[in-house]
C-alpha positions in Angstrom: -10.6 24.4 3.9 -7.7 25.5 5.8 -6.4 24.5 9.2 -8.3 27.9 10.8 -11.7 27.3 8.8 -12.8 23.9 9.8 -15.2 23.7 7.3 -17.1 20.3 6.5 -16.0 18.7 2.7 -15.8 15.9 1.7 -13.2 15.2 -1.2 -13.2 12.2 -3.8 -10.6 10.7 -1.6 -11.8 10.4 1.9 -14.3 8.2 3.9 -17.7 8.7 4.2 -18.7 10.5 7.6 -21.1 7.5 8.7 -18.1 5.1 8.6 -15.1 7.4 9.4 -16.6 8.9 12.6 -18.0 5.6 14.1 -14.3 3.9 13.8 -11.2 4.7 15.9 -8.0 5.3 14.1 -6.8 2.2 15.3 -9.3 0.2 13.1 -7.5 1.7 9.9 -4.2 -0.2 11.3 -2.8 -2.6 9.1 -3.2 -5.9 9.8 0.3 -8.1 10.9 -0.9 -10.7 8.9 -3.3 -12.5 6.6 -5.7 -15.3 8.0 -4.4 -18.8 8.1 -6.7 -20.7 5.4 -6.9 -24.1 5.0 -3.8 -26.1 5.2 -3.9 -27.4 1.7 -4.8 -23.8 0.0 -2.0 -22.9 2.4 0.3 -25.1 0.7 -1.3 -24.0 -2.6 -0.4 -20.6 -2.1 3.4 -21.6 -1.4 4.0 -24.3 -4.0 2.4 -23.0 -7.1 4.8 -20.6 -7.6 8.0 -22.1 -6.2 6.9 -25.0 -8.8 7.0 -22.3 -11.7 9.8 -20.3 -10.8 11.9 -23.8 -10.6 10.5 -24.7 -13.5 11.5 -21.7 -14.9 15.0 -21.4 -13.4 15.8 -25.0 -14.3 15.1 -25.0 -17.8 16.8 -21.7 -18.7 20.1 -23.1 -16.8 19.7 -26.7 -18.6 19.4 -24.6 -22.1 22.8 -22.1 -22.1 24.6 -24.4 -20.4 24.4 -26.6 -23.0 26.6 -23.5 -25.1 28.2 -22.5 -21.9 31.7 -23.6 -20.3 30.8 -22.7 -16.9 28.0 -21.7 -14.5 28.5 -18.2 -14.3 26.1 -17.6 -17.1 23.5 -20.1 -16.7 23.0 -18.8 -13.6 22.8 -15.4 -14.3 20.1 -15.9 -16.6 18.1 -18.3 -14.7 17.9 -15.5 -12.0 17.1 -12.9 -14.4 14.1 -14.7 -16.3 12.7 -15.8 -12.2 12.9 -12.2 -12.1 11.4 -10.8 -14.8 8.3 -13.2 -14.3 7.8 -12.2 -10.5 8.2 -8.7 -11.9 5.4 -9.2 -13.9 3.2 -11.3 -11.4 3.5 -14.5 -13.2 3.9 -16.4 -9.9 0.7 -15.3 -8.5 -1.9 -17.6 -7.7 -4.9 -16.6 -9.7 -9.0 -17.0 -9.3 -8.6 -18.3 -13.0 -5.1 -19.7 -14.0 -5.1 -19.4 -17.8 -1.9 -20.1 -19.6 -3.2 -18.2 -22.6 -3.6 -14.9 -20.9 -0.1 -15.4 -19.4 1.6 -16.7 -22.6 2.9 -13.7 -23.8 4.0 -12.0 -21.5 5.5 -15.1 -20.3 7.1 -15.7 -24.0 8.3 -12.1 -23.9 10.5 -12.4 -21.0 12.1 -15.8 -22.2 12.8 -14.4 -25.5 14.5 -11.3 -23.9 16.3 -12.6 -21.1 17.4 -16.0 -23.7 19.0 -13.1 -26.2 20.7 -11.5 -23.5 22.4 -15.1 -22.5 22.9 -15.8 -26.2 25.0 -12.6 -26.7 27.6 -13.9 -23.9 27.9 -17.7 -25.5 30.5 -18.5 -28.1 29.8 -19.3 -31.1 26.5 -18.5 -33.3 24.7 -16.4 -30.6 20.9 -17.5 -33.6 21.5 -20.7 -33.0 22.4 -20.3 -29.1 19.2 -18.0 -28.4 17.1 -20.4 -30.9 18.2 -23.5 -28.3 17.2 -21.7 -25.5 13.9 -20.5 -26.4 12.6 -23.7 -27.8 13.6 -25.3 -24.5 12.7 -22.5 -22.5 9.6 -22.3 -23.2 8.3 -25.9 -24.1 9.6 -26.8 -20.3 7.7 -23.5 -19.3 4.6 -23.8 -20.9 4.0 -27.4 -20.3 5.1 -27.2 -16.1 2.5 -24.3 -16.0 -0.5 -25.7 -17.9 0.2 -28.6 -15.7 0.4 -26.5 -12.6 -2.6 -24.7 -13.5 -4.8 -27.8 -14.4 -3.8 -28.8 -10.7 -4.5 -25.7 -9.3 -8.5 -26.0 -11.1 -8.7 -29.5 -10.2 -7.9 -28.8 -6.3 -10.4 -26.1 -5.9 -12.8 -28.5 -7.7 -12.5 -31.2 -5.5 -11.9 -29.5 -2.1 -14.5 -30.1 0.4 -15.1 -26.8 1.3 -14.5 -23.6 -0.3 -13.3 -20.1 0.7 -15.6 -17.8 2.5 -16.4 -14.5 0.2 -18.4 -11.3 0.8 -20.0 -9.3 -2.0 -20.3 -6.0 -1.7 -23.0 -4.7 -3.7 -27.2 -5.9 -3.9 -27.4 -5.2 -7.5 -27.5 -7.5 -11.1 -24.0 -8.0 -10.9 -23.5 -9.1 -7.3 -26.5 -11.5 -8.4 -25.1 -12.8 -11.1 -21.8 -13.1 -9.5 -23.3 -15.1 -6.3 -24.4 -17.9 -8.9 -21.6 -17.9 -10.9 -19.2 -18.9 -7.9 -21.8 -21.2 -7.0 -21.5 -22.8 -10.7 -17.6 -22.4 -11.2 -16.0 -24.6 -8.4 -12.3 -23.7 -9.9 -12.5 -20.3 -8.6 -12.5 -21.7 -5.2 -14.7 -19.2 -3.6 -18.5 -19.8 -1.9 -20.4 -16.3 -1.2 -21.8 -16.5 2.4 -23.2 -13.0 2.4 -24.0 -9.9 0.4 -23.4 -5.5 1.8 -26.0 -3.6 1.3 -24.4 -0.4 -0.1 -25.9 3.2 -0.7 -27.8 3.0 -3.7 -26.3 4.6 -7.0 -29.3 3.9 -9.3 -28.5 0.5 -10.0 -31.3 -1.1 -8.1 -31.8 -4.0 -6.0 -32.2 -7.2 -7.0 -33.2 -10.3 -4.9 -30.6 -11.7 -2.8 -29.9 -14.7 -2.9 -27.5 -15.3 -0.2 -28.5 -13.2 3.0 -27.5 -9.4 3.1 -25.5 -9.4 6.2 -25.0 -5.6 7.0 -23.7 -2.1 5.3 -19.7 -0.9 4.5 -19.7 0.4 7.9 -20.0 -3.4 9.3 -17.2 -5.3 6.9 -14.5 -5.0 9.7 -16.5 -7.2 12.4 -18.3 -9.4 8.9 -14.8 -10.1 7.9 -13.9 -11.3 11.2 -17.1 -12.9 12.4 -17.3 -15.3 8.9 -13.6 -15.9 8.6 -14.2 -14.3 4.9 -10.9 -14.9 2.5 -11.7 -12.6 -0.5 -14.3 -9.6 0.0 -15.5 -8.8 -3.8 -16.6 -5.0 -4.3 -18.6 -4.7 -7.0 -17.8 -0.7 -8.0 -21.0 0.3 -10.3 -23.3 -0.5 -7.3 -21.4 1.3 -4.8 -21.8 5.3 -4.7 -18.8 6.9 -6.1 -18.5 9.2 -3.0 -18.2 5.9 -0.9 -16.4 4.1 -3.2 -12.9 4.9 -2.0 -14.1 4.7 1.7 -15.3 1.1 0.9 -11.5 0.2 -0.8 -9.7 1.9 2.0 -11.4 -0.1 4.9 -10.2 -3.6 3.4 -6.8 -2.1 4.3 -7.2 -3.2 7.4 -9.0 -6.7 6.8 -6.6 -9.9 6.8 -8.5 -10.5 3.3 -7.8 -9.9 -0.4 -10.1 -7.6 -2.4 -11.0 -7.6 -5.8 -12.6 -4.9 -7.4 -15.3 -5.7 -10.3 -14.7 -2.9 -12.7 -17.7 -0.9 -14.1 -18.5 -1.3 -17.8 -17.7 1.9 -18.2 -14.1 1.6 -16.9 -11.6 2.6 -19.5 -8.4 2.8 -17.2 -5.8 -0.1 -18.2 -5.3 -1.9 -14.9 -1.7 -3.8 -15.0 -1.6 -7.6 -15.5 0.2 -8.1 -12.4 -3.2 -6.8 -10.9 -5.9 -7.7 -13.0 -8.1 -10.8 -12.9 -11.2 -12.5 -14.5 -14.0 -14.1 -12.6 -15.7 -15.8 -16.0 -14.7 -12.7 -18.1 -15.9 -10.0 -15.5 -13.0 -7.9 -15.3 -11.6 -7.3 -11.9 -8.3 -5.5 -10.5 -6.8 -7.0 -7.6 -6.1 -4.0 -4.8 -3.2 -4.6 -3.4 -1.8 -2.3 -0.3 1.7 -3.1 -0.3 2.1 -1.5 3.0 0.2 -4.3 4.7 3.0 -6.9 3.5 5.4 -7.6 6.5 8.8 -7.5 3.6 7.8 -3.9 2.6 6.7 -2.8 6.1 10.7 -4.7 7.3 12.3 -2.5 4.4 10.7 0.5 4.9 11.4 0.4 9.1 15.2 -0.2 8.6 15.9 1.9 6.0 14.0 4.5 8.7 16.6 3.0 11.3 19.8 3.0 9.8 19.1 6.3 7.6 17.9 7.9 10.8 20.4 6.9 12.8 23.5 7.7 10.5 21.9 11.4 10.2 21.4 11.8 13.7 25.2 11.1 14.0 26.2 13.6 10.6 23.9 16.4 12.0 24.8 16.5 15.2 27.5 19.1 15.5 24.5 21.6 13.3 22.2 19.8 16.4 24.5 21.3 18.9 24.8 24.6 17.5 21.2 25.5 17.0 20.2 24.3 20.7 23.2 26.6 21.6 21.4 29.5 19.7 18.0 28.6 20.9 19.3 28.6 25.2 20.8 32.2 24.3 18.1 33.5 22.8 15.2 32.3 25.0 16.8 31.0 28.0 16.1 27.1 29.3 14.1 24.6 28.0 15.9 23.7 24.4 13.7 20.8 23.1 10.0 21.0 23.3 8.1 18.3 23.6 4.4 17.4 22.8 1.8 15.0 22.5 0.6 13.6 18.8 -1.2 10.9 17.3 0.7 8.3 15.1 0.1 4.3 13.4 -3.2 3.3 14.7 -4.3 6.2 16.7 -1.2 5.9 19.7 -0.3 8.9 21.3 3.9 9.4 21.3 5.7 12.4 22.3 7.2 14.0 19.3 10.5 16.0 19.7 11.3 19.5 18.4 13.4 22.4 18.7 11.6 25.2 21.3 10.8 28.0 18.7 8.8 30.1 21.3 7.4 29.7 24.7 3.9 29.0 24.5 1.8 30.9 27.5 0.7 27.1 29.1 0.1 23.4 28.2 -3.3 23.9 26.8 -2.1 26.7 24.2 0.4 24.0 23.4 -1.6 21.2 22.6 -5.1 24.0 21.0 -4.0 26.7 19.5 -2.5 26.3 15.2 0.7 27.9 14.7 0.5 30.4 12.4 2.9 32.6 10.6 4.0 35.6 11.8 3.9 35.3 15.8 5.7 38.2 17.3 7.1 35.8 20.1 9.0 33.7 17.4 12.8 35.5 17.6 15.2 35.8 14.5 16.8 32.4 15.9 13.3 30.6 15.7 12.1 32.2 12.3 15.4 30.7 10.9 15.1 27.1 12.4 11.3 27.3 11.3 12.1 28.5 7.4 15.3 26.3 7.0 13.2 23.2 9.1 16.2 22.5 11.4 14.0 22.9 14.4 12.5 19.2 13.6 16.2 17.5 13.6 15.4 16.4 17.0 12.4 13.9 15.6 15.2 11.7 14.2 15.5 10.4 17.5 11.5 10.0 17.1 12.4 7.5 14.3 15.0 5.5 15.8 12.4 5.1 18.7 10.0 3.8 15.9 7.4 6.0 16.9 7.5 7.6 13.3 9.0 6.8 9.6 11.4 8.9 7.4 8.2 9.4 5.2 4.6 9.2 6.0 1.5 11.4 7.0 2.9 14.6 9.5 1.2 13.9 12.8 -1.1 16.1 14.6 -1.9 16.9 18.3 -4.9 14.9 19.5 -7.5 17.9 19.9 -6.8 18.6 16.4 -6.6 15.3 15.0 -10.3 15.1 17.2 -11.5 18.1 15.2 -10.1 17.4 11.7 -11.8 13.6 11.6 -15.4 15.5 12.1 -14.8 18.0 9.0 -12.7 15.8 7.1 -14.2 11.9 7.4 -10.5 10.8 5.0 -8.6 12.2 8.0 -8.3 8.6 10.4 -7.3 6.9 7.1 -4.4 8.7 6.6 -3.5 6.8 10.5 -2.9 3.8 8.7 0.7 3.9 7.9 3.1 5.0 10.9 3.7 9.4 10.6 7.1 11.1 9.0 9.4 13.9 9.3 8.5 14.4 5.7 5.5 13.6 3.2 4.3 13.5 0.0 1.5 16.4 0.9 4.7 18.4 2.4 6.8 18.2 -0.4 4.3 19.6 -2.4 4.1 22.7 0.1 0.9 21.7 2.3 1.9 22.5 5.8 0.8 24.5 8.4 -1.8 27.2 7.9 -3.1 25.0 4.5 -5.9 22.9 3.6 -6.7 19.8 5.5 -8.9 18.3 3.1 -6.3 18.3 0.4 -3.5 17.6 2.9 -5.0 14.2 3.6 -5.7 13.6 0.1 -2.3 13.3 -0.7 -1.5 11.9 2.1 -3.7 9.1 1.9 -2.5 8.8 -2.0 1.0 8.2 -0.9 -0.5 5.4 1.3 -2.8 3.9 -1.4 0.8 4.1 -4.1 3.6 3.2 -1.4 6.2 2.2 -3.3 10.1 1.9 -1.2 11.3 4.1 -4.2 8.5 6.6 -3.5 9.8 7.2 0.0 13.2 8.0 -1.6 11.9 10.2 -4.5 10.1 12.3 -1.1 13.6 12.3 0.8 15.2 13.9 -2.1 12.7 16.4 -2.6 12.7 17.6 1.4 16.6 17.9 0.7 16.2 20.1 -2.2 13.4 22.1 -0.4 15.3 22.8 2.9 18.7 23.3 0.4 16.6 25.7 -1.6 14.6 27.2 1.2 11.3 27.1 -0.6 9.1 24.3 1.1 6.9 26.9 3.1 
């Protein structure tokens, strides 16, 4: 559908229209933080892996410094092998802490990051690595089988466990609301089922109360003070599944995904888990953590604010063109919708006069106006007309990189024929975007303009946002971003 058609669609991405239109935009917002849980699974949470990655640390230094003269490499390699193992998630507190599963990888790293140390040591560097991985990994192994027996033994004995919610009325969410009742070392109680829209599974009897639909996890969440909301994907609709998985964006929960037997896509072991062998996938919205939300707002400051300085003499000079060729009135300034559904005024470059307000904030630009001079076509085709939104991201009403934001009337129109469109309000709006890079702006199609926009949300990564910045350089360098 493009901008003009307005057609109703719904693509495998986007929400379905029963929860989309009932929500503001504001209720996809990220939460600022997680709920505070008990004290001691709070403590849990913060010692396990400080224990292991001192553990760790300690025994790598105590191994080449038995080879080494000095600290200098010791050191080094303690920090390399605490970094290789948070790398791989091996300080994550887990449903089911199982030093088998993390054995390997665990040995892997030590091995690596011990031949790596070995090579710097004088003397025989087979002996020197041979040391450091039998002490290595004898001190590793033994704190973390320990750590993880404590860990099982905790959640045991606690006297009360952590709220979930299972989404999902099926065989599976049955079986999985006895089997937390059974397991005590996963730590979790189900308080609740979600009724779902039926994918063929069937229904089986509940045996904790069904407590609403997908449209109602927001206010369950909140209302039951629930810690972990379990999807279980074969007995949601595939067509709602995403929608489901997008909400818990915005819920101060985690969310594990029970993967359908028919799942054949290798889910990383940072992310996956095991609730007594059913495998699961941990969804994880890095956005929602406060260090990657910190990073990604001052590299938007100090970025933003050193090219606001380096552009400003090519500022100058194309608000000089822009007052001699269509008199006063060099920025132009309007209305939009950014992080949460906020209005802000967004800053721009005056490319024509537009006959009143109301054409402003209504009518699509489109190619080919005849009131757009020679001076306008150029800052539109070469971009230079959106300079002035730098100053938007020093303000922190945008980013460098995120969703382009619209004008509220069409924002209004665009969540009614495109339910995915308020999810893509989640993350605060750029300059630039993953759907813009890829030549989806203006007169293009909205469904598939929020896909990708709501992909770069789902896959944020801080090296993502500098693979996009790159890309808007070459385009505007090269001229061919539309």
């Amino acid at each position: 559908m493009s901008a003009q058609g307005l057609s109703p669609a719904i693509d495998s991405g986007a929400a379905p229209a029963d929860i989309a239109r009932g929500r503001s935009a504001a209720a996809f917002a990220p939460v600022v933080a997680r709920r505070r849980g008990p004290v001691g699974a709070r403590l849990l949470a913060v010692l396990y892996p400080v224990c292991l990655a001192v553990a760790d640390g300690s025994a790598m230094v105590v191994a080449v410094h038995r080879s080494a003269a000095g600290w200098a490499v010791p050191g080094a390699a303690a920090a390399a092998v605490v970094a290789c193992n948070a790398a791989g998630g091996l300080y994550r507190t887990r449903r089911n802490p199982s030093l088998l599963a993390e054995a390997p990888a665990l040995l892997a790293r030590t091995l690596l990051v011990g031949a790596l140390a070995a090579v710097l040591l004088p003397g025989v560097a087979a002996v020197a690595w041979l040391w450091i991985a039998v002490v290595t990994v004898s001190v590793s192994f033994g704190v973390r089988a320990f750590a993880n027996a404590a860990v099982r033994t905790y959640r045991c004995r606690r006297s009360r466990a952590r709220p979930a919610l299972i989404v999902g009325t099926g065989g599976t969410a049955a079986h999985l609301v006895d089997l937390l009742g059974e397991r005590g070392e996963f730590g979790l109680a189900a308080v609740g089922q979600v009724a779902v829209p039926d994918p063929g599974t069937g229904t089986c009897g509940a045996v904790v109360p069904v407590l609403g639909e997908t449209s109602d996890l927001p206010a369950l969440v909140e209302e039951y003070g629930i810690d972990t909301l379990i999807v279980v994907a074969e007995e949601v609709d595939p067509g709602h599944l995403d929608a489901v998985l997008r909400i818990s964006f915005g819920l101060p929960c985690e969310t594990l995904l029970v993967q359908p037997p028919s799942h054949v896509v290798p889910v990383a072991p940072a992310r996956r888990e095991y609730l007594a062998g059913l495998p699961c996938a941990r969804v994880d919205w890095r956005l929602r953590e406060p260090a990657a939300r910190y990073a990604k707002r001052l590299l938007d400051l100090v970025a933003a604010s050193l090219l606001l300085v380096a552009v400003s003499p090519a500022l100058a000079l194309c608000a000089l063109a822009v007052r001699l060729e269509g008199g006063p009135g060099v920025l132009f300034r309007q209305r939009r919708i950014g992080l949460g559904g906020e209005e802000f005024v967004l800053l721009k470059l005056r490319t024509l006069k537009p006959a009143d307000e109301q054409e402003a904030d209504t009518r699509w630009t489109v190619k080919g106006d005849d009131r757009v001079g020679r001076v306008g076509r150029f800052l539109r085709a070469t971009s230079l007309d959106e300079l002035p939104q730098l100053w938007n991201v020093v303000r922190g009403d945008m980013s460098l990189v995120g969703p382009r934001p619209e004008r509220p009337h069409f924002v209004e129109q665009f969540s009614r024929s495109c339910p995915g469109y308020l999810l893509r309000h989640r993350v605060p709006v750029g300059m630039t975007g993953w759907a813009q890079v890829h030549g989806f702006r203006g007169d293009t199609s909205i469904e598939l303009r929020a896909r990708l926009d709501n992909h770069y949300i789902d896959h944020w990564s801080f090296a993502g946002d500098l693979k996009i910045l790159l890309l808007t350089v070459r385009a505007m360098l090269c001229r061919d971003a539309g």
